[in-house]
C-alpha positions in Angstrom: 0.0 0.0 0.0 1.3 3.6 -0.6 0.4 7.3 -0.4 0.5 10.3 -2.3 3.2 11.9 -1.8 1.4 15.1 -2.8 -1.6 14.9 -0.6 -1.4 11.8 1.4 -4.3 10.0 0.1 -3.8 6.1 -1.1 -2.8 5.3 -4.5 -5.1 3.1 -6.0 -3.8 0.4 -8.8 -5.2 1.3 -12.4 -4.1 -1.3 -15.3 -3.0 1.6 -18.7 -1.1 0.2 -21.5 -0.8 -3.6 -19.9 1.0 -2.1 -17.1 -0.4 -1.3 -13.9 0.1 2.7 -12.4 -0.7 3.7 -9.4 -3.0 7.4 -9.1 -4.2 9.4 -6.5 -8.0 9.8 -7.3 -7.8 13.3 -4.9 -5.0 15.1 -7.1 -4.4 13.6 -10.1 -1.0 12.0 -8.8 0.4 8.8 -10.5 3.5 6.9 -10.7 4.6 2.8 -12.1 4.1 0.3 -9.8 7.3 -1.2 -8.2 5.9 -4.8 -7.8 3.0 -5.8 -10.1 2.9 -9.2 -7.3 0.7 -7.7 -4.6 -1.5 -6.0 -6.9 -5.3 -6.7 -8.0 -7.1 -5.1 -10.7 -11.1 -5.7 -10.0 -14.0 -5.1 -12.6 -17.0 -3.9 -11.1 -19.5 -5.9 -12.6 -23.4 -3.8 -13.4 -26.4 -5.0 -12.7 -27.6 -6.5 -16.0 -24.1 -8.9 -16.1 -25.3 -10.5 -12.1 -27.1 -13.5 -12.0 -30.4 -13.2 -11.4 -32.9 -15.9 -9.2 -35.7 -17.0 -10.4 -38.9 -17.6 -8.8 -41.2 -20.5 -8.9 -44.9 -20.4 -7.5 -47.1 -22.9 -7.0 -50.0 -23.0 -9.8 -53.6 -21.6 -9.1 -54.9 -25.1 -9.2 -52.7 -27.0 -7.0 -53.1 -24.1 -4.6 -57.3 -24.0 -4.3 -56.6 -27.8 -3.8 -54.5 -26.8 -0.7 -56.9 -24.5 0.5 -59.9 -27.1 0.4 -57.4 -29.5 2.1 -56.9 -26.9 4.9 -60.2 -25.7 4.8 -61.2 -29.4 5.5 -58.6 -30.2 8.2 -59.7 -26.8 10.4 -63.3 -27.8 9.9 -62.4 -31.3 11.2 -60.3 -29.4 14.2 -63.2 -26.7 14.4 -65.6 -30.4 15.5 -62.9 -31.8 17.9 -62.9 -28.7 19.6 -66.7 -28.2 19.9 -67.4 -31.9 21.2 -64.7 -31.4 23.8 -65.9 -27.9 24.8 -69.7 -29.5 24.9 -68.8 -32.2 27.4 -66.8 -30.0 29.5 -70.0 -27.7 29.4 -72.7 -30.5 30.4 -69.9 -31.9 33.3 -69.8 -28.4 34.8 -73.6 -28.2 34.7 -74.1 -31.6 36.4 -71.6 -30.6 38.9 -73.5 -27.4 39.4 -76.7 -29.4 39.8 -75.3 -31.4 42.4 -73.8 -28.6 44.2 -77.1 -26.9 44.7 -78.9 -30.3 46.2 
């Protein structure tokens, strides 16, 4: 890594002419590289280059068959819940009754 000696800001690697130079971006400054070894010229890469991800949904029929299938298991749940509820109601209400006699 090295610094202007101008301003003191880092000299960033920039590949000219198949050789690689190092420039201050802050004033202009640039000078050959001493060792190309320790140096990395990166490519940004834009947006239309990235891979993209695609995105698979389930089709409308298979998913108003899953609905009917949950539809059918919280009705089922919905009647579970309702007979349990009714014989804890009628065993309160004969405990009631026989609290009373």
């Amino acid at each position: 890594m090295e610094f202007c000696p101008k301003c003191g800001k880092l000299l960033i690697p920039s590949k000219k002419d198949d050789k690689i130079t190092l420039i201050c971006r802050s004033c202009g400054y640039g000078k050959p590289a001493s060792e190309v070894k320790g140096y990395k010229i990166v490519q940004p890469v834009d947006e239309t280059k990235r891979r993209k991800t695609l995105v698979v949904e389930e089709s409308q029929i298979r998913g108003k068959k899953r609905k009917e299938e949950e539809h059918e298991l919280i009705a089922d749940n919905y009647e579970v819940y309702s007979e349990s509820m009714g014989e804890d109601m009628e065993e309160e209400e004969s405990s009631e009754e026989s609290d009373f006699e």
